[in-house]
C-alpha positions in Angstrom: 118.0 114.3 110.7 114.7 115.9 110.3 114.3 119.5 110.5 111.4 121.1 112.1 111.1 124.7 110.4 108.2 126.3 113.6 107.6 129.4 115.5 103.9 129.6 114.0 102.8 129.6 116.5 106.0 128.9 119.1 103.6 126.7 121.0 102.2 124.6 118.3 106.0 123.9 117.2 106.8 122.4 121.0 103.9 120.1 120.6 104.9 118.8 117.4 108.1 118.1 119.1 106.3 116.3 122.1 104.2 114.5 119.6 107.1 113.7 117.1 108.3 112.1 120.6 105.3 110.7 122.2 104.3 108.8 118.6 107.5 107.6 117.2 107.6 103.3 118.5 110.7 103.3 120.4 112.3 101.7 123.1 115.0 103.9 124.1 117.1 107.2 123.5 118.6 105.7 119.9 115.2 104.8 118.4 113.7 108.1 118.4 113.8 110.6 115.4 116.8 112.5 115.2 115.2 116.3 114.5 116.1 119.9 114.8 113.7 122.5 115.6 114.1 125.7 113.9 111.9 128.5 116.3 111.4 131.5 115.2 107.9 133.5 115.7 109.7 136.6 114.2 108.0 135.2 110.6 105.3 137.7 109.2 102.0 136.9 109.8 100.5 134.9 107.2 97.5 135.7 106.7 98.6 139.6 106.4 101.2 137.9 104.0 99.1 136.7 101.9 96.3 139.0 101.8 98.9 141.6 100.8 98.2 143.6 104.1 101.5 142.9 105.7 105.3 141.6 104.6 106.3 138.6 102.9 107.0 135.8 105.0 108.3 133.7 102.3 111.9 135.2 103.0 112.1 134.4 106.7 110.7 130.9 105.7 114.0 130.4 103.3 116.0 131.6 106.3 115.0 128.5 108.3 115.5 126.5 106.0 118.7 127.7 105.2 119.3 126.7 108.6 117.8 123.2 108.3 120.4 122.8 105.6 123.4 124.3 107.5 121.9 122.2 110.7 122.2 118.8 108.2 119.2 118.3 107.8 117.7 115.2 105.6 113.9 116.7 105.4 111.6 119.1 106.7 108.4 119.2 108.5 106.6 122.3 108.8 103.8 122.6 111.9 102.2 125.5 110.2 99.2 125.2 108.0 99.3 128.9 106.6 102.9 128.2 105.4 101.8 126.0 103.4 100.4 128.6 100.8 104.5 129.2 100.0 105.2 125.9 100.0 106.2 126.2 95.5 108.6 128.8 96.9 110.4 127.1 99.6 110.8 123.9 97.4 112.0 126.2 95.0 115.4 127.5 97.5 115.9 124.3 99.0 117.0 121.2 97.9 115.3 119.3 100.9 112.0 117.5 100.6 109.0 119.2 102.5 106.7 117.0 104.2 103.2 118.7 103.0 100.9 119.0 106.1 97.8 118.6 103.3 99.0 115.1 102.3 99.8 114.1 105.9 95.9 114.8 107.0 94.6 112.8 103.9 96.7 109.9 105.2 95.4 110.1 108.6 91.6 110.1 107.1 93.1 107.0 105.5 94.7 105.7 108.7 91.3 106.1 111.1 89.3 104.9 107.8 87.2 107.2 107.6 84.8 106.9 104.3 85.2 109.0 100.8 82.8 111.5 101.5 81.7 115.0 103.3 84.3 116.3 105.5 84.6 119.6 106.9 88.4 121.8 107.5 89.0 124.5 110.7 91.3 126.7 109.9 92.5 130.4 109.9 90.7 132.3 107.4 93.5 132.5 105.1 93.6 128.7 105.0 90.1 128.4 104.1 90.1 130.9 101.9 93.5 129.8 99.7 91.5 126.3 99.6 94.6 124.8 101.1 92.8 121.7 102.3 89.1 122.0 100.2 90.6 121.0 96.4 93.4 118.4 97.4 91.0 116.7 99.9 87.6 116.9 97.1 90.0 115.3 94.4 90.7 112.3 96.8 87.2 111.7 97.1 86.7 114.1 100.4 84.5 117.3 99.5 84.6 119.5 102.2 82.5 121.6 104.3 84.1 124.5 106.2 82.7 126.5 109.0 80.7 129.7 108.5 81.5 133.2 108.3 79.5 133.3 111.2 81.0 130.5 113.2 84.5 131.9 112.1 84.4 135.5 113.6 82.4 134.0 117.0 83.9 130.8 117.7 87.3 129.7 115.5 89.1 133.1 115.1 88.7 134.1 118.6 90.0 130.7 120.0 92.5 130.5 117.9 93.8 133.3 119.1 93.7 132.3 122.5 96.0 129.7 122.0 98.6 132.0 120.8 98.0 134.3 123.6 98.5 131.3 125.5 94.9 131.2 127.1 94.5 127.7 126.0 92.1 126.6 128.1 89.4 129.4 126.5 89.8 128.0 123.5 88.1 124.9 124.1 83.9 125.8 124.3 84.1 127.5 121.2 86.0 125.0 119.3 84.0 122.2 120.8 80.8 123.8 119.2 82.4 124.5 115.7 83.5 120.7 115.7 79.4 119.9 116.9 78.2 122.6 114.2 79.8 121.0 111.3 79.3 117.2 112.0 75.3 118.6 112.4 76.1 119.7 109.1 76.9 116.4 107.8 80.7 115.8 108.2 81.7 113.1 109.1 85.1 113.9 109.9 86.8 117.2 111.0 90.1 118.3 109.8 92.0 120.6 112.2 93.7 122.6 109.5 95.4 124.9 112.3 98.0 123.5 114.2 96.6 125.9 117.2 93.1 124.5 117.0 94.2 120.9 118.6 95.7 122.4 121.3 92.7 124.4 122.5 90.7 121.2 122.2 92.6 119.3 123.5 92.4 121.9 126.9 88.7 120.3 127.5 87.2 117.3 127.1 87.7 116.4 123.6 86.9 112.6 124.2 83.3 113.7 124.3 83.0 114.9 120.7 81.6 112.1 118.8 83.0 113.3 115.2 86.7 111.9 114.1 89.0 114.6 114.5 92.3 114.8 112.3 94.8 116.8 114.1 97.4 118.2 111.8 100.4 117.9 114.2 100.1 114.5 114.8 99.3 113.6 111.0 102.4 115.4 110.2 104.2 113.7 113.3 103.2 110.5 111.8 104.6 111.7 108.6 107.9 112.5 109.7 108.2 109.4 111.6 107.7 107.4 108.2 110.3 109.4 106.0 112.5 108.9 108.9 112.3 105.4 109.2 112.2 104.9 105.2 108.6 104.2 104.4 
C-alpha cells in the first residue's frame, strides 16, 4: 500500500493520483497500485516555514504520516517539492521509506536520456533557494541553471500561484516563456521542481516547447510504481 502524504497544493495531489493511475501498466482493477491519499492543505506554508516567517510545518507532516502508518501503509510518496526541505525529519518519526521527489527527477533525466550537462530547475523560491534540486543534480553530472530573479517575480511566482487559486489556464504563457528563457540560456532540459508548475503547462500547448521537460509528478508517479512492483 502506498501512501500519498498531499494537500500541497490539494490539486497537485489529485493529479499525482490520476497520474499514479494513468502510468502504472495494467490491465485491470487488481494491477493497479494500491495507495492512500493523505489530503490535507491545512500544512503551513512552506516557504514561510522555512524562511522562519511562519509555523513549522514539519509537525503537520508527521501527522500524515502517522496516518500513512495507522492507514498500513508500506511507503510514502510525497507530491510536494517544498516538503522536501524536512525530509531528515520525517524519516526521522517514521519508520516508512520516503520516495525522494529529487531522486525521482534524476531518474527521469535518466529515463528520456538526456545528456550530463546544463540543466535548468523551476521552482518556488524556497526550493531554489534551499538548493533542493541544484547540488544533488550538479553531483550527478547535471549543473543547473535556475530562472532569474527577474523571471521569478514576473513569470514563475505569479503562475504558480494561479494554479493554486485554481486559475490554471493563466498559468500557462508565463510558464511557457520561463521554460523558452532558460533553454535560450543553454539548458537543455527543464526540471519542474513544483508540482503546480506542470499543471499550468500543461493548460496550453506544452507540445510546442521544444526543450525536455521533467515533470516532478510523474517522475515521482513512476517512482512509486517501481517500489510498488519491487524494482
Amino acid at each position: 500500500m502506498l501512501g500519498v502524504l498531499g494537500g500541497m497544493g490539494p490539486l497537485a495531489s489529485a493529479q499525482f493520483m490520476l497520474r499514479l493511475t494513468l502510468l502504472t501498466p495494467a490491465g485491470r482493477d487488481q494491477d493497479h497500485v494500491p495507495a492512500v491519499l493523505w489530503s490535507d492543505p491545512r500544512v503551513p506554508d512552506r516557504a514561510a516555514a522555512w524562511s522562519g516567517t511562519g509555523p513549522d510545518a514539519l509537525p503537520m507532516l508527521v501527522r500524515g504520516l502517522r496516518g500513512l502508518e495507522a492507514a498500513g501503509c508500506g511507503a510514502v510518496a510525497i507530491p510536494c517539492n517544498t516538503a522536501h526541505v524536512w525530509i531528515d525529519g520525517m524519516r526521522a518519526a517514521t519508520g516508512l521509506p520516503i520516495l525522494h521527489i529529487v531522486e525521482a527527477a534524476a531518474a527521469d533525466l535518466q529515463r528520456q536520456a538526456v545528456p550530463k550537462g546544463l540543466v535548468a530547475v523551476m521552482g518556488t523560491a524556497a526550493t531554489l533557494a534551499m538548493r533542493l534540486y541544484q547540488a544533488p543534480l550538479a553531483a550527478a553530472g547535471w549543473p543547473c541553471i535556475e530562472p532569474t530573479g527577474e523571471e521569478m517575480s514576473r513569470l514563475v511566482l505569479p503562475a504558480i500561484a494561479a494554479v493554486k487559486a485554481n486559475r490554471v489556464t493563466d498559468a500557462y504563457a508565463p510558464l511557457a516563456e520561463a521554460v523558452q528563457r532558460l533553454q535560450v540560456r543553454g539548458a537543455q532540459a527543464v526540471v519542474l521542481g513544483c508540482t503546480e508548475i506542470p499543471l499550468g503547462l500543461q493548460a496550453g500547448p506544452h507540445g510546442e516547447l521544444s526543450v525536455p521537460l521533467v515533470d516532478t509528478i510523474d517522475a515521482l508517479a513512476w517512482a512509486s510504481i517501481a517500489w510498488a512492483r519491487g524494482g
